[in-house]
C-alpha positions as CSV (number, residue, x, y, z in Angstrom):
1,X,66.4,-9.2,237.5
2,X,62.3,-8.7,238.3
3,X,61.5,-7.1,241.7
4,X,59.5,-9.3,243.2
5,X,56.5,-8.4,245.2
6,X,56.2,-10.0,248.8
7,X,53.6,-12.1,247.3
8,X,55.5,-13.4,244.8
9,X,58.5,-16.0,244.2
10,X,61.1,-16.7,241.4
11,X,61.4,-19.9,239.5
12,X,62.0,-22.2,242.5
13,X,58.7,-21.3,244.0
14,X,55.0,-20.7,243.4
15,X,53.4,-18.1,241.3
16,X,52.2,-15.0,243.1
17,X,48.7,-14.6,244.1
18,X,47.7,-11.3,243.7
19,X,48.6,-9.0,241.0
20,X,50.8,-5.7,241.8
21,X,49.3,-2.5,241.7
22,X,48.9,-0.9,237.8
23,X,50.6,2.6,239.6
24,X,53.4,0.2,240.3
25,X,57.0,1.0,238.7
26,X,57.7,-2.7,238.0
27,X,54.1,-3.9,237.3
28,X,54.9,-5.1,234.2
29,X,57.4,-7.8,235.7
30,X,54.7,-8.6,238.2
31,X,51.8,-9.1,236.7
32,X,50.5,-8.1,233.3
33,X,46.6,-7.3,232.8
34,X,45.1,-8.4,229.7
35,X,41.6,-8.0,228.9
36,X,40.4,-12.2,230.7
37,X,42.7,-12.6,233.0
38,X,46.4,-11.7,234.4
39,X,49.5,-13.1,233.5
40,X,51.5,-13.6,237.0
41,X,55.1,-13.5,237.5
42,X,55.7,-16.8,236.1
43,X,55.4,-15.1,232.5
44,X,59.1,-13.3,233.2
45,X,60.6,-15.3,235.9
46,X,62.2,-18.1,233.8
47,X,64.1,-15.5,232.3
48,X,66.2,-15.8,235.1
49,X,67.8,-18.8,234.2
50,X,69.5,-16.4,231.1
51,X,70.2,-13.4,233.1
52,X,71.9,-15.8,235.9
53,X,74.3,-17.1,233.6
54,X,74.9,-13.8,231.8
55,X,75.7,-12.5,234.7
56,X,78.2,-15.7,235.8
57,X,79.9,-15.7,232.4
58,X,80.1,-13.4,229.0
59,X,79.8,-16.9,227.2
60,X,76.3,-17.4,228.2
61,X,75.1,-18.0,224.8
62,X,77.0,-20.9,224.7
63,X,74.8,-22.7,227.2
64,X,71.9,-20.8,225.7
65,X,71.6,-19.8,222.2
66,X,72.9,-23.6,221.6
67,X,70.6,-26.4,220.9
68,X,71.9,-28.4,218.6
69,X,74.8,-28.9,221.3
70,X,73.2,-28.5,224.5
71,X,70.4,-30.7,226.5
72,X,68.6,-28.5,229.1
73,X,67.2,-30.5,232.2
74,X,64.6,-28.8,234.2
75,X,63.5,-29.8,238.1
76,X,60.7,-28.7,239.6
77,X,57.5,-29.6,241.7
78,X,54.5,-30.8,239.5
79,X,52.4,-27.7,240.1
80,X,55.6,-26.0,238.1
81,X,55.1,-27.7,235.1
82,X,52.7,-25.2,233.0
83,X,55.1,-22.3,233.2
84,X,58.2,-24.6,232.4
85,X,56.4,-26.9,229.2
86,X,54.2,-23.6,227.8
87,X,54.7,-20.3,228.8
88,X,58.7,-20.3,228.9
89,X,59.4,-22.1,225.8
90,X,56.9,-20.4,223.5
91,X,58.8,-17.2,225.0
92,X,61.9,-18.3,223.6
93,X,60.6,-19.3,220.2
94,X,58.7,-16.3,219.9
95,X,62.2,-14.0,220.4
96,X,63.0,-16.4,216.9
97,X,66.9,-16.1,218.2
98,X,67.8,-19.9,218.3
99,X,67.0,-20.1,221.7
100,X,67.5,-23.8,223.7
101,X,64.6,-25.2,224.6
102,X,64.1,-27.8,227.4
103,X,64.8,-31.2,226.3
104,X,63.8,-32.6,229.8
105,X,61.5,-31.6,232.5
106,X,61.5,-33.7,235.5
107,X,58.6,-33.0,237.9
108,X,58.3,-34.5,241.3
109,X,55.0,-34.8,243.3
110,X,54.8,-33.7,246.7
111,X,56.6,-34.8,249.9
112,X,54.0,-35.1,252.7
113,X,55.4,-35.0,256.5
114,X,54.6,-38.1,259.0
115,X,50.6,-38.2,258.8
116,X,49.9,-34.7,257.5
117,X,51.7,-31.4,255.3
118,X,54.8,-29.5,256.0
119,X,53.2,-25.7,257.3
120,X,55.8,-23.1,258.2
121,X,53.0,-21.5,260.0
122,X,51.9,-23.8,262.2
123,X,55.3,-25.3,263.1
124,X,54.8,-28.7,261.4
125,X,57.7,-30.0,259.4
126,X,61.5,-29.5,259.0
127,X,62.7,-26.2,257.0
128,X,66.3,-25.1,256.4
129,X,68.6,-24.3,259.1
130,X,66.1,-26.2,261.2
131,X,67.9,-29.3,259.6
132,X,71.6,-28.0,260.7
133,X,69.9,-27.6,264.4
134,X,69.7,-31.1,264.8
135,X,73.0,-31.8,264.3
136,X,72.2,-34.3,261.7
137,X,74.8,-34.1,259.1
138,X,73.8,-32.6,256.0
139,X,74.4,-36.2,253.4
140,X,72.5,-37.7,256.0
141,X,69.7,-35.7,255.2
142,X,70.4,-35.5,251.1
143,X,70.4,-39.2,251.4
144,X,66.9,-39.2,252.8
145,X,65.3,-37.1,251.2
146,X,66.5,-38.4,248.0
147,X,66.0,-42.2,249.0
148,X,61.9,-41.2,249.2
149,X,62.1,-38.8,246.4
150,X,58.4,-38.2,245.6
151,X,59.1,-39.4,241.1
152,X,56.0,-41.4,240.4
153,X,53.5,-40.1,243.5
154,X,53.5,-38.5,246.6
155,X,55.7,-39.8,249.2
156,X,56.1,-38.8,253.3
157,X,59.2,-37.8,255.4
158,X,58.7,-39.9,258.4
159,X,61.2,-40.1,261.8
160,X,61.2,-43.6,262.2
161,X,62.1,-44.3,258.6
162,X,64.7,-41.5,259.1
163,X,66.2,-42.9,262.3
164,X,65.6,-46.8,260.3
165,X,67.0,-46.0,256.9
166,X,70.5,-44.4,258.8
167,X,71.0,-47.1,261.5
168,X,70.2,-50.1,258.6
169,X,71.3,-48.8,254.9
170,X,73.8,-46.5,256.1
171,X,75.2,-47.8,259.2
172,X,75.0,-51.4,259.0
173,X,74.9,-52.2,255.2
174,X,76.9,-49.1,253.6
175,X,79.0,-47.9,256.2
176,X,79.7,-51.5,257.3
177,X,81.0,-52.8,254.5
178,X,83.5,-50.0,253.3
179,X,84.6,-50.1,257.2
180,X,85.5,-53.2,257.2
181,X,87.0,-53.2,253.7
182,X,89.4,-50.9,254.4
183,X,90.1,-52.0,257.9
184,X,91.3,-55.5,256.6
185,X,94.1,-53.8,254.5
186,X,95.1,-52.2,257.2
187,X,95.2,-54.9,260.1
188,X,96.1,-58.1,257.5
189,X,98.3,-56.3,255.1
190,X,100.0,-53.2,257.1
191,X,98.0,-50.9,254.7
192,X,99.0,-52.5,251.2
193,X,96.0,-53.5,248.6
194,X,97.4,-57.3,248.4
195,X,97.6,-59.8,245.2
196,X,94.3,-60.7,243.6
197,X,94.1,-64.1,242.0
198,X,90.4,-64.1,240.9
199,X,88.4,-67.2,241.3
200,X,84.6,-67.9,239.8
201,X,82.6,-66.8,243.1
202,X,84.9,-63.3,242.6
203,X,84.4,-63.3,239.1
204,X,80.9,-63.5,239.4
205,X,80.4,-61.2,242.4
206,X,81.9,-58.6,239.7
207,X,79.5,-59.7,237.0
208,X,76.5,-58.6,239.5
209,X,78.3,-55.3,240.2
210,X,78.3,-54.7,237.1
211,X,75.2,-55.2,236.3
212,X,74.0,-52.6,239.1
213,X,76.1,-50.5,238.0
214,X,75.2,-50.0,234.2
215,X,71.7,-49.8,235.9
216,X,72.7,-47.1,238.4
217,X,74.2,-45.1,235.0
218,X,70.9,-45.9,233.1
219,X,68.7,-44.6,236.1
220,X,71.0,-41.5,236.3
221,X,70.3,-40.6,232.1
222,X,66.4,-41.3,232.9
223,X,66.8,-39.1,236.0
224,X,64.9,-42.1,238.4
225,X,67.6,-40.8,241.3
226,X,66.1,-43.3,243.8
227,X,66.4,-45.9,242.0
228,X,70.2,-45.2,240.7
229,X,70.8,-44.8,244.8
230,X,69.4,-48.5,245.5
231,X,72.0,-49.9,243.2
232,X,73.9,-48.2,245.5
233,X,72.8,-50.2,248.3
234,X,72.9,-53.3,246.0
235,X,76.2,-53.3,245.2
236,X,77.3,-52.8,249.3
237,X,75.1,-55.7,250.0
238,X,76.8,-57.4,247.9
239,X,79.9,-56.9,249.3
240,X,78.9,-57.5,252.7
241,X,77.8,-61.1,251.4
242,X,80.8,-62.1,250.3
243,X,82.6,-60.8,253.4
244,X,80.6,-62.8,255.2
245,X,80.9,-66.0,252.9
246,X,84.9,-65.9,252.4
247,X,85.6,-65.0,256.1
248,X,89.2,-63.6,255.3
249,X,89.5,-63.4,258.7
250,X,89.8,-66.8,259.6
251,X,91.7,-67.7,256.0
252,X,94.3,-65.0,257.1
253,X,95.5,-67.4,260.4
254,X,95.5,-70.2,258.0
255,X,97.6,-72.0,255.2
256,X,99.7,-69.5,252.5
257,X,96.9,-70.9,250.1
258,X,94.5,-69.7,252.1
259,X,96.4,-66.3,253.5
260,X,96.3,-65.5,249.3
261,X,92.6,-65.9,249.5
262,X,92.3,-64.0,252.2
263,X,94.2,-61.3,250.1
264,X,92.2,-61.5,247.2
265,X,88.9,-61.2,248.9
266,X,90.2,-58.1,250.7
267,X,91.6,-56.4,247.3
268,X,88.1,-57.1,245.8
269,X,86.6,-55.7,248.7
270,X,88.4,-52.3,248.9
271,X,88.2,-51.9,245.0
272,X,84.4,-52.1,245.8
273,X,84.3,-49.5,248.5
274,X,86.4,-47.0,246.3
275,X,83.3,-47.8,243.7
276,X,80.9,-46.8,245.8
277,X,83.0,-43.9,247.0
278,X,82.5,-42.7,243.1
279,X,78.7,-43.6,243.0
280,X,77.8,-41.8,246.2
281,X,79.2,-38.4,245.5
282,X,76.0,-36.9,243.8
283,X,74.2,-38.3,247.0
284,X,76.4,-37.7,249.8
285,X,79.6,-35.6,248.6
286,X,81.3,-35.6,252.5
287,X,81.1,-38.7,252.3
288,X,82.2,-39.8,249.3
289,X,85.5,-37.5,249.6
290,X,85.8,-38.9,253.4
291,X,86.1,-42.5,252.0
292,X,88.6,-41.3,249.0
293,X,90.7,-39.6,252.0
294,X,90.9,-43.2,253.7
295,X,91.4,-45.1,250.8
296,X,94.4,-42.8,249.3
297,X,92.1,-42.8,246.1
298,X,93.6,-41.7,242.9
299,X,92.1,-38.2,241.7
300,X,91.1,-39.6,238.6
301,X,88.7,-42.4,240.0
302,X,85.6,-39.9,239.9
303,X,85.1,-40.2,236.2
304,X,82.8,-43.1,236.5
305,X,82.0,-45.8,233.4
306,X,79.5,-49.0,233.1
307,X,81.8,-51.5,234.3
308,X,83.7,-52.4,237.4
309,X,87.8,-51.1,237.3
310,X,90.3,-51.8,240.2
311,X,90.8,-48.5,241.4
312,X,93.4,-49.6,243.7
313,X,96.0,-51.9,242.1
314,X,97.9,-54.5,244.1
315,X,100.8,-52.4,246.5
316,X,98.9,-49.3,246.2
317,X,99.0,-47.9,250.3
318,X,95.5,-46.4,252.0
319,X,95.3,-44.5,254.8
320,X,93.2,-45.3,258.6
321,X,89.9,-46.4,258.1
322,X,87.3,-45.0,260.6
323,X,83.5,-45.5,260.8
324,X,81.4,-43.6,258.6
325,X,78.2,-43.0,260.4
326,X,76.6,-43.1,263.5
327,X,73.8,-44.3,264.9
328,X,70.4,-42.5,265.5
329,X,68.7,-43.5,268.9
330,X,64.9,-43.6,269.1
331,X,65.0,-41.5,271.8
332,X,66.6,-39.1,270.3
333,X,64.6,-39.5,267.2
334,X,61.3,-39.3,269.3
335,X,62.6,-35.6,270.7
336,X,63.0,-33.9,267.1
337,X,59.6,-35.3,266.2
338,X,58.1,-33.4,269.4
339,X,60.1,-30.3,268.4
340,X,59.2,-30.4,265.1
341,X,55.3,-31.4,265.3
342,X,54.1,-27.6,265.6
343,X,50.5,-26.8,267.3
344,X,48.2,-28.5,265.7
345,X,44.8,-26.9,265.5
346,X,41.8,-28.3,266.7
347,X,39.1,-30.2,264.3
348,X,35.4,-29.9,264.5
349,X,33.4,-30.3,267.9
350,X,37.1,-30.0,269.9
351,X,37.1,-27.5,272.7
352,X,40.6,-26.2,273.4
353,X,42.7,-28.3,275.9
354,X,40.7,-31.6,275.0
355,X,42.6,-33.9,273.1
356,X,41.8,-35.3,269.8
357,X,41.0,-39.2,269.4
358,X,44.0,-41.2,268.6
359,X,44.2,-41.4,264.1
360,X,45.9,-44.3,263.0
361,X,49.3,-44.2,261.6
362,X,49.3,-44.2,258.0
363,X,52.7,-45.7,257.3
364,X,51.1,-49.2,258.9
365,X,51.7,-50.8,255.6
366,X,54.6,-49.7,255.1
367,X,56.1,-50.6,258.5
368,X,54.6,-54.4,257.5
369,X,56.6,-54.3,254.4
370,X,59.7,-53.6,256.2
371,X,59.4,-56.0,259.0
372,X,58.9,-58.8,256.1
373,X,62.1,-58.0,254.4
374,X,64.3,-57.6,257.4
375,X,63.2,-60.6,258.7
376,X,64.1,-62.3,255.6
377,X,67.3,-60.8,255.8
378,X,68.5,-62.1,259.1
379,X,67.1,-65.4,258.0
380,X,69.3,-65.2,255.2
381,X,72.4,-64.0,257.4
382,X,71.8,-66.8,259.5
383,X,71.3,-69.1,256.9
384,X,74.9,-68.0,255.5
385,X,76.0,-68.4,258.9
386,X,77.4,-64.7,258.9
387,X,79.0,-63.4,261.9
388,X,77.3,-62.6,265.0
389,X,77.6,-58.9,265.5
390,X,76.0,-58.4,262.0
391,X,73.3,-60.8,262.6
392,X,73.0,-59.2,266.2
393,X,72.6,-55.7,264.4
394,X,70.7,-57.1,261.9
395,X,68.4,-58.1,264.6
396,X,68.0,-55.3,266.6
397,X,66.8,-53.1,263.4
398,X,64.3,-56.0,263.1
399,X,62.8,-55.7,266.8
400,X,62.9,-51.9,266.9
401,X,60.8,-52.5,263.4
402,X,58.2,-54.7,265.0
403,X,57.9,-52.5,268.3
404,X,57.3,-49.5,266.3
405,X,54.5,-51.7,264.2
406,X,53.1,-52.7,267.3
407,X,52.5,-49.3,268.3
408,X,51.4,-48.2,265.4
409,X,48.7,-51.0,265.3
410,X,47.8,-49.7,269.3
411,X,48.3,-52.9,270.6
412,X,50.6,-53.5,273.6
């Protein structure tokens, strides 16, 4: 592998900035000088990839010196893309040894932070084992990040979406849902996936999962990873609707007609978590093998396909379900924004110790858009005359939604 210089980085980072001293003993990996310009470290540094799986395995060539076999994905940030399209490849066709080339290279634009930039020197911004200091677990985190993955433009890691996006998609829609799944097996039917005798409001419930699902597996191929996580979110939501429409529940206290209902719903329902168990793992692995642990899920459920399969047949025994996530207070979310805000420097015509004027927010809009849609969600809960401590929950995301807008807009 290249020494690098301590102005320099390897193939996950930027090229170096300065070229290394011609007196150097590993100049040539750092910088070559040509008679117009300098070629930086980037010339050498995807060799890397090779020399990292020679060094893993003595069948490296198999990966590659293999094209006609192998696809080769790259990921990077957009100002990566130069060394990755041009100089890399023609590197490898010019050694004429059958080299594989990248089939595709998947650039992301740049993730902002709040209002501004991330800046490990001033502070500003979450890094590394800064993340494990919060005590935040780490798939709450991947989930994030990769829910506001920056694929077609630039997009911003914000607290309040942070502490919003846990307490409504995970808490309340995702973690809801598969709670309550498994916790109906276990109260209703002392632990036993019961009989399911499908009716045409199951059948079509499976139709629309489905249908999200052969989208999450065409997202996946295309590499759009946000939008392969909200079919994700779909398919949950779905499941919490017809929860809340079948109310197994109350059919379990009533006729045997209706106690079978009650079973079928709650099959359907657990067969659906274990899905999304599967579907989750490239997002949030703990928690995917935390809801197979509960579930008593068979090991060879992870190999996923386009269409919906009972997972759990009828007699097959689970284990305790327990809640999944936990809720981020607003307090709490308001102290790691302090922590993590850095000293910001003063702008032009500021004297030390004066504050700047107030800049408005620039996620106004997008606190707008979100106050529209969960609004129209408890409408529609109430509409479907769900129960009261989801509407209530429901709710509460809504009117911590509207505070924060009214904030933003400085009104009081």
């Amino acid at each position: 592998m290249p020494d690098r210089s301590p102005g320099s980085r390897g193939p996950s980072g930027s090229y170096a900035r300065a070229a290394a001293s011609p007196a150097s003993d590993n100049a040539l990996f750092r910088s070559v000088k040509v008679e117009r310009g300098v070629f930086y470290v980037w010339f050498d540094a995807p060799i890397g990839y090779i020399s990292i799986t020679a060094n893993y395995t003595e069948d490296w060539e198999k990966w590659w010196k293999n094209p006609a076999e192998v696809e080769l994905y790259n990921f990077m940030a957009k100002d990566n893309v130069p060394f990755h399209s041009v100089v890399f490849p023609c590197s490898l066709l010019g050694a004429e040894d059958n080299y594989t080339l990248v089939n595709s290279l998947i650039a992301t634009e740049y993730l902002n932070y709040e209002d501004g930039k991330f800046s490990k020197s001033r502070g500003v911004g979450v890094f590394g084992n800064m993340a494990q200091e919060t005590g935040i677990p780490a798939d709450i985190w991947r989930f994030y990040l990769l829910y506001v993955r920056p694929e077609g433009q630039d997009s911003s890691f914000s607290w309040n979406d942070f502490m919003l996006k846990n307490n409504s998609e995970l808490l309340n829609n995702l973690g809801n849902f598969i709670n309550r799944a498994g916790m109906f097996v276990g109260k209703f039917f002392e632990g036993y996936v019961p009989v399911m005798e499908l009716r045409q409001e199951d059948k079509r419930l499976l139709v629309q999962v489905t249908w999200e699902l052969q989208q999450y597996v065409q997202s996946l191929e295309r590499v759009r990873i946000r939008e392969a996580l909200r079919c994700i979110l779909n398919i949950s939501r779905f499941g919490n609707q017809y929860i809340q429409i079948s109310e197994p529940w109350k059919m379990i206290r009533g006729s045997d007609a209706d106690k079978k209902r009650a079973g079928t719903v709650t099959g359907v329902a657990v067969n659906l978590a274990c899905l999304l168990s599967v579907m989750i793992q490239p997002y949030m692995p703990s928690v995917s093998r935390t809801i197979q642990e509960q579930l008593q899920a068979p090991h060879d459920c992870n190999v996923l396909i386009d269409r919906f399969v009972c997972y759990l047949p009828t007699g097959h025994k689970i284990g305790t379900a327990s809640p999944l996530f936990q809720k981020l207070e607003s307090e709490r979310i308001e102290e790691l924004r302090k922590k993590y805000s850095g000293q910001q420097p003063c702008t032009t015509g500021e004297t030390a110790g004066t504050p700047s004027a107030p800049q408005p927010p620039a996620d106004v809009q997008r606190l707008q858009e979100q106050v529209t849609l969960q609004g129209n969600r408890v409408r529609e809960l109430k509409a479907q005359k769900a129960e009261k401590t989801l509407i209530a929950a429901e709710v509460s995301v809504l009117l911590e939604l509207k505070k924060q807008l009214t904030q933003a807009l400085g009104q009081d």
